[in-house]
ZAMARGU-4260 file (C-alpha; in steps of 0.2 Angstrom, whole numbers, plus 5000, padded with zeros to 4 digits):
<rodrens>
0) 5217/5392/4280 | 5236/5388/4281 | 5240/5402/4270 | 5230/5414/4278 | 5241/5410/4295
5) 5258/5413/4286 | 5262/5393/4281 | 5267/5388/4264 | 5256/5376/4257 | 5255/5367/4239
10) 5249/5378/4226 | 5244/5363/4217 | 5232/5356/4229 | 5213/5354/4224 | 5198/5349/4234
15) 5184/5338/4222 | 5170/5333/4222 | 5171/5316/4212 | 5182/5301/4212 | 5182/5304/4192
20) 5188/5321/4196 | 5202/5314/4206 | 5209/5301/4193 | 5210/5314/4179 | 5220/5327/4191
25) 5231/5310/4195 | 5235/5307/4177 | 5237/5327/4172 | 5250/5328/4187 | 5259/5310/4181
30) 5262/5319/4163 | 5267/5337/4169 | 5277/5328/4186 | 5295/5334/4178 | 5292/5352/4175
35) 5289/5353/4196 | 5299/5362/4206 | 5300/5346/4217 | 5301/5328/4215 | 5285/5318/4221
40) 5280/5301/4216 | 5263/5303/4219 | 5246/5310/4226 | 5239/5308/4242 | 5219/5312/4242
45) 5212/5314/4260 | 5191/5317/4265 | 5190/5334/4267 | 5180/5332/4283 | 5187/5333/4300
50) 5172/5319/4308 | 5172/5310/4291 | 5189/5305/4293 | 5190/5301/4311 | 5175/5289/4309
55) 5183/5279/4296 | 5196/5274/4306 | 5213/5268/4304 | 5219/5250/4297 | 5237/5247/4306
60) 5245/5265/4307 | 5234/5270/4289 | 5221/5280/4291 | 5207/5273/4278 | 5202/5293/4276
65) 5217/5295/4265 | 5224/5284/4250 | 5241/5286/4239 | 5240/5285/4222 | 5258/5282/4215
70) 5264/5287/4198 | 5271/5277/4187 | 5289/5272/4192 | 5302/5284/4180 | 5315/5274/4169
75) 5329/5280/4160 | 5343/5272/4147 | 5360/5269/4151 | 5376/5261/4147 | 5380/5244/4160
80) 5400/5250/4161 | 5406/5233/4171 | 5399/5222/4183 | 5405/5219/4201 | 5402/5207/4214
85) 5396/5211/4234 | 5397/5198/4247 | 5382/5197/4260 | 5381/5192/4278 | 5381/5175/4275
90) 5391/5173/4262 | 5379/5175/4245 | 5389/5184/4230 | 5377/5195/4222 | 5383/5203/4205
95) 5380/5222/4205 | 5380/5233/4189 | 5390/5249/4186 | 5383/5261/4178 | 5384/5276/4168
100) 5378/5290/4180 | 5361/5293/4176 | 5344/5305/4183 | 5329/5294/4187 | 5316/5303/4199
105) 5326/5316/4202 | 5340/5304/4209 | 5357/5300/4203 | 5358/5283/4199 | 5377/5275/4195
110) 5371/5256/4203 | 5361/5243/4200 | 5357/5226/4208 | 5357/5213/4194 | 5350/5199/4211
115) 5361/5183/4204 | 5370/5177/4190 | 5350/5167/4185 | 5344/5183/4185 | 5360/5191/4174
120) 5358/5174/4160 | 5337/5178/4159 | 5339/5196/4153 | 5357/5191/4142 | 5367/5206/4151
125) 5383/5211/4145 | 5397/5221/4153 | 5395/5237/4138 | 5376/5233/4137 | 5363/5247/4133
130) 5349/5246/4147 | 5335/5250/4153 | 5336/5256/4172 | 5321/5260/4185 | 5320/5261/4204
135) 5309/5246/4210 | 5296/5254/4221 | 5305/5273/4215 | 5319/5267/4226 | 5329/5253/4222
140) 5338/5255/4205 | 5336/5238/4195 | 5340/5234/4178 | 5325/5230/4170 | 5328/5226/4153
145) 5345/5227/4139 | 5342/5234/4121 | 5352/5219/4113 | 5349/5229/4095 | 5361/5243/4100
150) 5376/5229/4102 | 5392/5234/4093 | 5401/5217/4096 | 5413/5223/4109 | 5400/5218/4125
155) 5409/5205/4136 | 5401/5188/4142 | 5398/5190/4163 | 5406/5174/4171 | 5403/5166/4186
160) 5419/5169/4198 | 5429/5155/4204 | 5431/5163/4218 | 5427/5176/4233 | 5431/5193/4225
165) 5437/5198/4243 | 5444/5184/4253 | 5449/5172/4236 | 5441/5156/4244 | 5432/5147/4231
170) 5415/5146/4230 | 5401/5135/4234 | 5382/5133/4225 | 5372/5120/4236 | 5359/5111/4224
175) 5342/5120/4222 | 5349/5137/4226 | 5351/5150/4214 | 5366/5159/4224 | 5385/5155/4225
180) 5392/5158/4240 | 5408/5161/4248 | 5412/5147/4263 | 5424/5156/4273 | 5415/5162/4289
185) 5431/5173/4292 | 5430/5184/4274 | 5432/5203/4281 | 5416/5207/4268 | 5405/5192/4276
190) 5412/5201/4295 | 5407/5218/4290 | 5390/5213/4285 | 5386/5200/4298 | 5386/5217/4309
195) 5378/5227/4297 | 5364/5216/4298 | 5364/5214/4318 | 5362/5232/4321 | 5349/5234/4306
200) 5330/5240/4310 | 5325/5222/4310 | 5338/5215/4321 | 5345/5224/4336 | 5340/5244/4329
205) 5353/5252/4336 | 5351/5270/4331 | 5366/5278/4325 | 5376/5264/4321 | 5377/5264/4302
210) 5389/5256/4290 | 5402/5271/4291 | 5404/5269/4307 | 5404/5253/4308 | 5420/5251/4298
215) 5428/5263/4307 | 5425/5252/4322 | 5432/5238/4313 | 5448/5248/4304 | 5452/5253/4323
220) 5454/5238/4332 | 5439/5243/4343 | 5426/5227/4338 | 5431/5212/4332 | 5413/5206/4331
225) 5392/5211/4335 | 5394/5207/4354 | 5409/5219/4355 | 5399/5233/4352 | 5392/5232/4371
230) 5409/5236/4378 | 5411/5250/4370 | 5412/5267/4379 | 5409/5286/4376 | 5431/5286/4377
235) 5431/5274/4363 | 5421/5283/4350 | 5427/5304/4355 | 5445/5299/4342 | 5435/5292/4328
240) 5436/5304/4314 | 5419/5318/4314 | 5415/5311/4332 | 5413/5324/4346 | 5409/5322/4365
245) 5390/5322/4361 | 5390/5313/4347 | 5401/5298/4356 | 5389/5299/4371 | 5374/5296/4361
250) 5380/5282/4352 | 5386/5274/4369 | 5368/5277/4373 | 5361/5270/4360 | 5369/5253/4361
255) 5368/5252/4378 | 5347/5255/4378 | 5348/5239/4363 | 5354/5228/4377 | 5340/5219/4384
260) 5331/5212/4366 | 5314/5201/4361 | 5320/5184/4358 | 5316/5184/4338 | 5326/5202/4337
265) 5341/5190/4346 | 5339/5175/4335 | 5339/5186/4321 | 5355/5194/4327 | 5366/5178/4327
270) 5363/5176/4307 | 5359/5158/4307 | 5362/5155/4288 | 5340/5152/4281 | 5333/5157/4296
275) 5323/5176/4293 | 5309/5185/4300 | 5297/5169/4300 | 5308/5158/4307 | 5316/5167/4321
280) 5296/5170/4326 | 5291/5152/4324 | 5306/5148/4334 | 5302/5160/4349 | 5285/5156/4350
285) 5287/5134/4349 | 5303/5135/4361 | 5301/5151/4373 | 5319/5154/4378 | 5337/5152/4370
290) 5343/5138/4380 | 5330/5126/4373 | 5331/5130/4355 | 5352/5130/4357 | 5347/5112/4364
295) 5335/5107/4352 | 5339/5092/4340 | 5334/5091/4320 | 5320/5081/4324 | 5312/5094/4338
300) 5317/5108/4324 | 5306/5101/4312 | 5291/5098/4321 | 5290/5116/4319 | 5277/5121/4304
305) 5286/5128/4290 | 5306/5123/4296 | 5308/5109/4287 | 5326/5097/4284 | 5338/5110/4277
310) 5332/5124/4290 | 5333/5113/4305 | 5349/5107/4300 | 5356/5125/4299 | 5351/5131/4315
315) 5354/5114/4324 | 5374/5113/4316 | 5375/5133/4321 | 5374/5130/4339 | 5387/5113/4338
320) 5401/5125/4329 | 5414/5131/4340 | 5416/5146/4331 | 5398/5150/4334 | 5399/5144/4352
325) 5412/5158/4356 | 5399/5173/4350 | 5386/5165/4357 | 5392/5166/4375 | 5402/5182/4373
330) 5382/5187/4369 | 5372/5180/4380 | 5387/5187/4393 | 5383/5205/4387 | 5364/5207/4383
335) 5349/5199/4392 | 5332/5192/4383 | 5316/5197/4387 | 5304/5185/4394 | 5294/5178/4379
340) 5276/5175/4380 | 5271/5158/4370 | 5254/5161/4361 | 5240/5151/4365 | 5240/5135/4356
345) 5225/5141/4346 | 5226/5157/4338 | 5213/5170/4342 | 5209/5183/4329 | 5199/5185/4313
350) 5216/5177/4303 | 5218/5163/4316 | 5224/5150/4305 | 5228/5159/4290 | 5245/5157/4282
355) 5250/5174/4272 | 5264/5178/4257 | 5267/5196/4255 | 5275/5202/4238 | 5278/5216/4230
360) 5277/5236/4237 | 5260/5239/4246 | 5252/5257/4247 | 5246/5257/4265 | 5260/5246/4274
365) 5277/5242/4276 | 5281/5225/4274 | 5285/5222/4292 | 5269/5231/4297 | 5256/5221/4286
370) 5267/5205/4295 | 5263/5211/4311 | 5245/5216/4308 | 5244/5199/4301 | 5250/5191/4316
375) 5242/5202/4328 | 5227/5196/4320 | 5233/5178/4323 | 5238/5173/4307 | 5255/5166/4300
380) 5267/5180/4290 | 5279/5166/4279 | 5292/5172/4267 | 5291/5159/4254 | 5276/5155/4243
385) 5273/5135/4247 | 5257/5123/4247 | 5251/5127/4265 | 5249/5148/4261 | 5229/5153/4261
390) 5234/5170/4254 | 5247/5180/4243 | 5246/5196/4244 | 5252/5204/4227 | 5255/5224/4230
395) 5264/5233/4214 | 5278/5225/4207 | 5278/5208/4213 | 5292/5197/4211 | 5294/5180/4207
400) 5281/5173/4222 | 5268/5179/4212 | 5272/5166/4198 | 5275/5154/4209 | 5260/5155/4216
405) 5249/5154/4202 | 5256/5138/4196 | 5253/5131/4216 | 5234/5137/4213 | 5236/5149/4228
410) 5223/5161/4233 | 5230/5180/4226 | 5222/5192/4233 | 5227/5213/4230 | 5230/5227/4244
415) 5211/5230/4246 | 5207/5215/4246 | 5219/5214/4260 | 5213/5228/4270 | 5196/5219/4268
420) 5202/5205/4276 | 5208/5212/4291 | 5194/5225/4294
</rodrens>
């Protein structure tokens, strides 16, 4: 039909009959996926039957009528040239791999997260390795493994710096963490990412605003911190380099439509040092409103499922700091919080109750989205695998939750299994 009206449509498409039929098309496109004119990293089969599909109904935003089914991810070798460090919003130095420019799924790859210096020591990396490369979910480029039998003896030992690569404060490791980190709130690379962070998806979503610009920002004297951004005005941007009089307004615009927030979107935003998704949410729903959760004590933290002695403490000590108390009001002065329903005490919903872990990539959902199912379903979306979890959910390529929770005895359930669950 499309073609008959004029559109282009895949040549390689194929209605069958079969589920059989499918797989062996699936595996035949996986072996011929390099000679294609385009890069894809999978299929996606759909019932070929307008009612059909309607009356299956949709999980989330998924329609059930259609599935994906993902290639293996591509990896490629290469040689790790040096090893850099990158400090994070909140301090953690994290040990990034240069590469040798190489083509993975169509994509240049020339970096590559090595996660931490734990993570560096278990697969014995050296600066002059040979290594295998992939992109963890085809997107994220990760080293995966090094080929220690092509070594010639001049690969250099990775230390653990002294020191911040940026700001030279030394650095800190806090017992039971895997990360160093660099203590010096005021270190240019913790600024920059601290707003990085506050105007990500997650946070404050401020569409527009990206690292780039950001900098620029910063570089010019125009914002010193997150909450600076709400005084900025279309006259600001219009001199920034490759800024026109459009393209200054709808950034103006854009800020000024994130200034009324939800309370865990604000929470996140202040980049209390532990405290993510599940926590900023926990905290909205017990407390209700800022000023009770800046007033809160350790002890009223902790009576918080799943915020236990070294969470509280951060939060609690975050709201004492004068530093901290400086943004805070220049905030709260510029942006207003949306009135936040508590829950019920007793969560209604086929999950009421439930405590989930969500690791690796899932077919169907983001990660967020399968959080927000869960908790529209009223159950409990954590990030860490503990005692108290009644499910993981292990998509492909789990990371190191899935371990853990095999050795708590954790009930591991897969992506179907999930979608079963929440009907």
């Amino acid at each position: 039909i499309l073609n008959s009206l004029g559109f282009k449509s895949d040549k390689f498409s194929r209605i069958f009959g079969k589920s059989e039929e499918i797989l062996g098309f699936w595996k035949r496109i996986e072996k011929e996926r390099e000679k294609l004119p385009f890069q894809i990293d999978g299929l996606v089969t759909a019932i070929d039957d307008n009612d059909l599909f309607k009356k299956a109904g949709v999980v989330g935003k998924a329609p059930r009528g259609a599935i994906a089914f993902k290639f293996t991810p591509e990896e490629a070798t290469t040689i790790i040239k040096d090893v850099v460090l990158q400090v994070g919003r909140t301090g953690v130095i994290t040990p990034i791999a240069l590469l040798n420019p190489i083509k993975i799924g169509g994509v240049v790859v020339s970096r590559a997260t090595l996660h931490n210096f734990d993570e560096i020591q278990r697969l014995g990396i050296k600066a002059g390795d040979t290594a295998v490369v992939g992109r963890a979910g085809d997107v994220i480029p990760e080293v995966r493994k090094v080929l220690k039998e092509l070594r010639t003896g001049k690969e250099k030992s990775i230390k653990i710096p002294a020191q911040c690569p940026v700001c030279k404060t030394k650095i800190v490791k806090e017992p039971g963490e895997t990360a160093y980190r660099c203590p010096n709130r005021n270190c240019p690379a913790i600024k920059k990412e601290k707003i990085y962070h506050f105007v990500g998806r997650a946070v404050f979503d401020i569409d527009g605003l990206g690292p780039k610009i950001i900098d620029r920002l910063l570089d010019q004297g125009l914002i010193q911190d997150a909450a600076d951004l709400f005084d900025l005005k279309q006259g600001d941007l219009i001199p920034l380099p490759r800024f026109a009089e459009k393209s200054a307004e709808n950034l103006a615009a854009a800020i000024q439509a994130r200034k009324t927030i939800e309370l865990p979107r604000f929470l996140m935003g202040l980049g209390i040092f532990r405290v993510g998704f599940e926590s900023a949410r926990d905290l909205a729903q017990h407390f209700g409103n800022i000023e009770a959760i800046e007033k809160a004590s350790i002890d009223d933290l902790k009576k918080i499922s799943g915020i236990g002695e070294k969470v509280a403490k951060s939060i609690y000590d975050w709201f004492r700091d004068e530093y901290n108390k400086i943004f805070f009001k220049k905030l709260m002065n510029r942006v207003a919080i949306k009135f936040y329903k508590k829950p019920p005490k007793k969560p209604i919903g086929k999950l009421a109750g439930k405590k989930f872990v969500i690791t690796g990539i899932l077919k169907r959902f983001s990660r967020e989205q399968a959080k927000n199912k869960i908790i529209e379903l009223g159950g409990k979306a954590s990030e860490n695998a503990t005692q108290d979890v009644d499910y993981l959910v292990a998509g492909k390529e789990p990371g190191g939750k899935l371990e853990k929770a095999k050795k708590l005895g954790l009930k591991i359930i897969n992506e179907r299994e999930f979608l079963d669950l929440i009907g």
